[in-house]
C-alpha positions as CSV (number, residue, x, y, z in Angstrom):
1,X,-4.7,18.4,-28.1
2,X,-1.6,18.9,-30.3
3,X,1.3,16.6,-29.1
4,X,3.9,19.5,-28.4
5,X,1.2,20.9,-26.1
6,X,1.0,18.0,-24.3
7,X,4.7,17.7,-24.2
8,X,4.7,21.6,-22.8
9,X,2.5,20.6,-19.7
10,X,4.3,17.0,-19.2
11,X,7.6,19.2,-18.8
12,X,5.5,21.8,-16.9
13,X,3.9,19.1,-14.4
14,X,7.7,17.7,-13.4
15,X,8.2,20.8,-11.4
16,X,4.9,21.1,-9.7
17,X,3.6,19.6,-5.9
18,X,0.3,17.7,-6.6
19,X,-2.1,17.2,-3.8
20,X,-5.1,14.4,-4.1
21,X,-8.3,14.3,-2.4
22,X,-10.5,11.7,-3.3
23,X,-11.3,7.8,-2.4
24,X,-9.2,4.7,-2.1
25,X,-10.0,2.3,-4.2
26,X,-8.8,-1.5,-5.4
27,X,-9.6,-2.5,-8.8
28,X,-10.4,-6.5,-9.4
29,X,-9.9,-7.7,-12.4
30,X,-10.5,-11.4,-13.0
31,X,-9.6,-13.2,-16.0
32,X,-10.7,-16.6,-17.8
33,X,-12.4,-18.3,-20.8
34,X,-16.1,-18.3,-22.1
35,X,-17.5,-21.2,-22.3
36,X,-21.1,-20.7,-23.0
37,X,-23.8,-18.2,-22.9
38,X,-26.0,-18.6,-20.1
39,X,-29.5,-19.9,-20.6
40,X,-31.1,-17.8,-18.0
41,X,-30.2,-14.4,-19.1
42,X,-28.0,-13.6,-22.2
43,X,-24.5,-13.6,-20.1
44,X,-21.2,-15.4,-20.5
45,X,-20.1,-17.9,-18.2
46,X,-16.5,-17.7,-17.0
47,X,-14.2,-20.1,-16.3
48,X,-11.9,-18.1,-13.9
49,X,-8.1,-18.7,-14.4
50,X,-6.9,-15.8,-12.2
51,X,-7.1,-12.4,-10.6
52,X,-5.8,-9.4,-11.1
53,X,-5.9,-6.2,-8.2
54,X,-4.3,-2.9,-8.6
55,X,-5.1,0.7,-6.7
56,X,-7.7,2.4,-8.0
57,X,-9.6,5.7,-7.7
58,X,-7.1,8.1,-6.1
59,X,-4.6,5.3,-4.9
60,X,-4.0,4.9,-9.2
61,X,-2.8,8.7,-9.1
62,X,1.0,8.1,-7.4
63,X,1.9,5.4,-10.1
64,X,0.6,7.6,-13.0
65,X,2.3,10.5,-11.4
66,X,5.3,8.4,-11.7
67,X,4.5,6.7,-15.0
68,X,4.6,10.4,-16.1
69,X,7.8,11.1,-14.8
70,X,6.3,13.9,-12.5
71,X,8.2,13.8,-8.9
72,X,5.9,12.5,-5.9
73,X,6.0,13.1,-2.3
């Protein structure tokens, strides 16, 4: 997609009402070091240092909507 197209539809989508069906979902993200390669199967081993949880599935769709400068509800 040429980027004044996408610019046309971005400026289109600002004026539009947007309705989502779909599931709620939370994303987990955890985060920490490698520090070997398991020797039963050929995985890493993680030291976790943290977490991370953000919506996901439909719940992500309000904060790209507004990410995107398109008015929500």
């Amino acid at each position: 997609m040429k980027l004044d197209r996408l610019e046309q539809i971005l400026e289109r989508a600002a004026s539009r009402r947007i309705t989502v069906i779909g599931d709620l979902m939370l994303d987990e993200f955890v985060w920490g070091k490698v520090g070997r390669i398991s020797p039963e199967a050929p995985v890493p081993v993680v030291e976790v240092t943290g977490e991370s949880f953000y919506p996901g599935g439909a719940a992500n769709v309000p904060g790209t909507c507004e990410n995107l400068s398109i008015a929500w509800p």
